[in-house]
C-alpha positions as CSV (number, residue, x, y, z in Angstrom):
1,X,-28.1,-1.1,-76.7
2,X,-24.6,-0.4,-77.7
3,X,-21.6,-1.7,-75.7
4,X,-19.0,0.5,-74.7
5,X,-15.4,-0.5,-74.8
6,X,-14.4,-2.1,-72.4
7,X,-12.1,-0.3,-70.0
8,X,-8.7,0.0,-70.0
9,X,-7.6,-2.6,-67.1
10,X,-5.2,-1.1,-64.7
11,X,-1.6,-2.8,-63.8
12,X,0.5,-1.5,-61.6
13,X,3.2,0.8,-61.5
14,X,6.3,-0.6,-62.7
15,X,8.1,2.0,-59.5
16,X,5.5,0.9,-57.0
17,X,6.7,-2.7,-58.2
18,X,10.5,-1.8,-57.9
19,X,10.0,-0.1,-54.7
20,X,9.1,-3.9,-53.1
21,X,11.5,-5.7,-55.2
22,X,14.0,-3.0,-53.6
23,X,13.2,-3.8,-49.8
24,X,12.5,-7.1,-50.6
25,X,16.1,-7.4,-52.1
26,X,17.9,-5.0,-49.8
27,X,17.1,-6.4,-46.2
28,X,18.7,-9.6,-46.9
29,X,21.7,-7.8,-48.8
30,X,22.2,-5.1,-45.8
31,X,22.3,-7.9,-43.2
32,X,25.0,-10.2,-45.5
33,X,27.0,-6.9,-45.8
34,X,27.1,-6.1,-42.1
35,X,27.8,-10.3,-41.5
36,X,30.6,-9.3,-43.8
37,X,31.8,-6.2,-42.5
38,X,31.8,-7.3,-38.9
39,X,34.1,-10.1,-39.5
40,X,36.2,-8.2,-41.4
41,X,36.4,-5.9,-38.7
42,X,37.5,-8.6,-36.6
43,X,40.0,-10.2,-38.7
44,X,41.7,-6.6,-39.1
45,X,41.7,-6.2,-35.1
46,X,43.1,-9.5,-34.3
47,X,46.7,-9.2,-33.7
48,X,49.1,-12.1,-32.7
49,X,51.2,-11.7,-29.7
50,X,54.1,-12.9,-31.1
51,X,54.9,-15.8,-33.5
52,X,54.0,-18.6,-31.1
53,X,50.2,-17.2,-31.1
54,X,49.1,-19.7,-33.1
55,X,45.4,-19.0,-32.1
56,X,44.9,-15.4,-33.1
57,X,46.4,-16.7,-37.0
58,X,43.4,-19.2,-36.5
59,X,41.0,-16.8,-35.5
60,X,42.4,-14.2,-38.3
61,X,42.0,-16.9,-40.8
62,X,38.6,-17.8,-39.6
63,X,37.2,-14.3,-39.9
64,X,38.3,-13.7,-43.1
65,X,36.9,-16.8,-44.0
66,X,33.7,-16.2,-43.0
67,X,34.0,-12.9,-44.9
68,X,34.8,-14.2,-47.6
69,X,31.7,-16.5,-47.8
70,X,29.6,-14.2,-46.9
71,X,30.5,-11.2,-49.6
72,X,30.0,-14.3,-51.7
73,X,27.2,-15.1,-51.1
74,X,25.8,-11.3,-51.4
75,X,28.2,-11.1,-54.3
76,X,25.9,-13.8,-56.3
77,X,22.7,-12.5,-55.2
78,X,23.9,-9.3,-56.8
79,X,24.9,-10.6,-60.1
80,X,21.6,-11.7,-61.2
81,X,20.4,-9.7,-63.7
82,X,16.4,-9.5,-62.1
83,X,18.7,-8.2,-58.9
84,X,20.7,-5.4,-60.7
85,X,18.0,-4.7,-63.1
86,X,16.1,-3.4,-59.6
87,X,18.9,-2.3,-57.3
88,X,21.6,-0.8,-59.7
89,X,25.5,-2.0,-59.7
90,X,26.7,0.0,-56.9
91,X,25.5,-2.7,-55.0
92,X,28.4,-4.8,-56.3
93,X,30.5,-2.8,-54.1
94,X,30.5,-3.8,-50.7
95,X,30.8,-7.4,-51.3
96,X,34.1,-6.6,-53.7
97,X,35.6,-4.6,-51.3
98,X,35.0,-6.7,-48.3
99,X,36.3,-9.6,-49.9
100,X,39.6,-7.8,-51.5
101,X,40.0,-6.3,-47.7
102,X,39.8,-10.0,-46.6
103,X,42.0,-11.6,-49.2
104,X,44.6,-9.1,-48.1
105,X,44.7,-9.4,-44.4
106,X,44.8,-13.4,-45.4
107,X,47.8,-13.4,-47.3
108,X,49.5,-11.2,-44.7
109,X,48.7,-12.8,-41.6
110,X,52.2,-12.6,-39.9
């Protein structure tokens, strides 16, 4: 009796793999962005009354401190290479821009 060769094992597709790491990777990403973008949002609609409203400059500063933490934190899940290898760069983007909006609308709180 002659043995046959043993068959060639199957592994799975490295796009079927990527496609999980993807969803895997984007839900948390998409939900830190909109965190992100909806505190922005509010730190660019807050306006002080006048320049005795020292609460609105508190709430300005909070919300673009919270932004600011939270592009962070997206910001470093991003820069891993296993996360950029699988999602692309353009994922850096939202987090940058968020922050830089942010950072701006801190240093010009009137």
């Amino acid at each position: 009796m002659t043995r046959d060769a043993a068959p060639a094992t199957r592994h799975p597709s490295t796009t079927e793999d990527l496609g999980c790491l993807r969803w895997v990777l984007a839900v948390p990403l998409v939900l830190l962005h909109l965190i992100a973008a909806g505190c922005c949002s509010m730190a660019l609609a807050i306006r002080p009354s006048g320049t005795w409203d020292d609460d609105a400059r508190a709430g300005i500063v909070l919300a673009c401190a919270l932004t600011l933490a939270t592009s962070a934190l997206a910001l470093l899940i991003t820069v891993a290479p296993s996360v950029r290898r699988a999602m692309g760069p353009w994922w850096l983007a939202p987090p940058l821009i968020l922050g830089v909006v942010a950072a701006v609308r801190w240093a010009l709180v009137d």
